[in-house]
C-alpha positions in Angstrom: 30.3 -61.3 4.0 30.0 -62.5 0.0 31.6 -65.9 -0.8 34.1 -65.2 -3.4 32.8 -66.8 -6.9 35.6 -68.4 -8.8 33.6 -70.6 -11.0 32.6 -69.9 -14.4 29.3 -71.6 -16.4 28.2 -70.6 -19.8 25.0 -71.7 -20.7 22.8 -71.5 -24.2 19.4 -70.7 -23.3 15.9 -70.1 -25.0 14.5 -66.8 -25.3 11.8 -67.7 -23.1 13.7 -69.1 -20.3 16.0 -65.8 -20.5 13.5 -63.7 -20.3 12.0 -65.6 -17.3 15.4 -65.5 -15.9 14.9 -61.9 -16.3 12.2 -62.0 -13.8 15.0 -62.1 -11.0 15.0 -58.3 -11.1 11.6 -58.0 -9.3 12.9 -59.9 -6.3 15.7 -57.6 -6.3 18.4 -60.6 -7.4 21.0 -61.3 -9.3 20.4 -63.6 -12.6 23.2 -65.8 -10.9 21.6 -65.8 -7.4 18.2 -66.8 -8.8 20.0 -69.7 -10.7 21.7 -70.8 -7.6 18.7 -70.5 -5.3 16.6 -72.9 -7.7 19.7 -75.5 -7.9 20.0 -75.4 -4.1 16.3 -75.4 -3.5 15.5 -78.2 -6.1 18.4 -80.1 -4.4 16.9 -79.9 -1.1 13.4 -80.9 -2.0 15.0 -84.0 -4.2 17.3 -85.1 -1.2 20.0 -85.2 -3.1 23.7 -84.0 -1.6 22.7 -80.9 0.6 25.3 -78.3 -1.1 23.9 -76.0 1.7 26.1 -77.2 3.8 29.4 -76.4 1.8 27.8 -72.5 0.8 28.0 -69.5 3.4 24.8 -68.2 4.7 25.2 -65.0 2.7 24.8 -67.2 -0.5 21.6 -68.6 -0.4 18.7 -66.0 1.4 15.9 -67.8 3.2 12.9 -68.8 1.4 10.0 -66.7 1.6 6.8 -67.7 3.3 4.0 -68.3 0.8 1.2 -66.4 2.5 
C-alpha cells in the first residue's frame, strides 16, 4: 500500500543538482522518492529524530548492499 502524500515543497535548485537529481531514473525512482530516501538516510546516519518510524514501509525501500 502507498502512503497518501499531502505535503507540498517547492524548491529552487541548480542546474547541476537537477540534473543529478535526474539520476533517480536509473534506479527506477521517483525524483520525490530519491529526495526522501537521502533525507531519511542522512537522518539516520546523523541520529537525529528517526522519521522512519512515523513513514510506512512502502515509503522508504531498503538500502542496497554495496557489493
Amino acid at each position: 500500500m502507498r502512503s497518501e502524500k499531502s505535503e507540498t515543497l517547492n524548491l529552487r535548485l541548480s542546474t547541476q543538482f537537477k540534473q543529478l537529481l535526474r539520476q533517480a531514473e536509473a534506479e527506477h525512482r521517483s525524483q520525490t522518492n530519491l529526495l526522501e530516501k537521502l533525507v531519511h538516510d542522512r537522518c539516520e546516519a546523523s541520529g537525529l529524530v528517526s522519521i522512519a518510524s512515523t513513514m510506512e514501509p512502502s515509503t522508504v525501500p531498503p538500502a542496497r548492499s554495496e557489493a
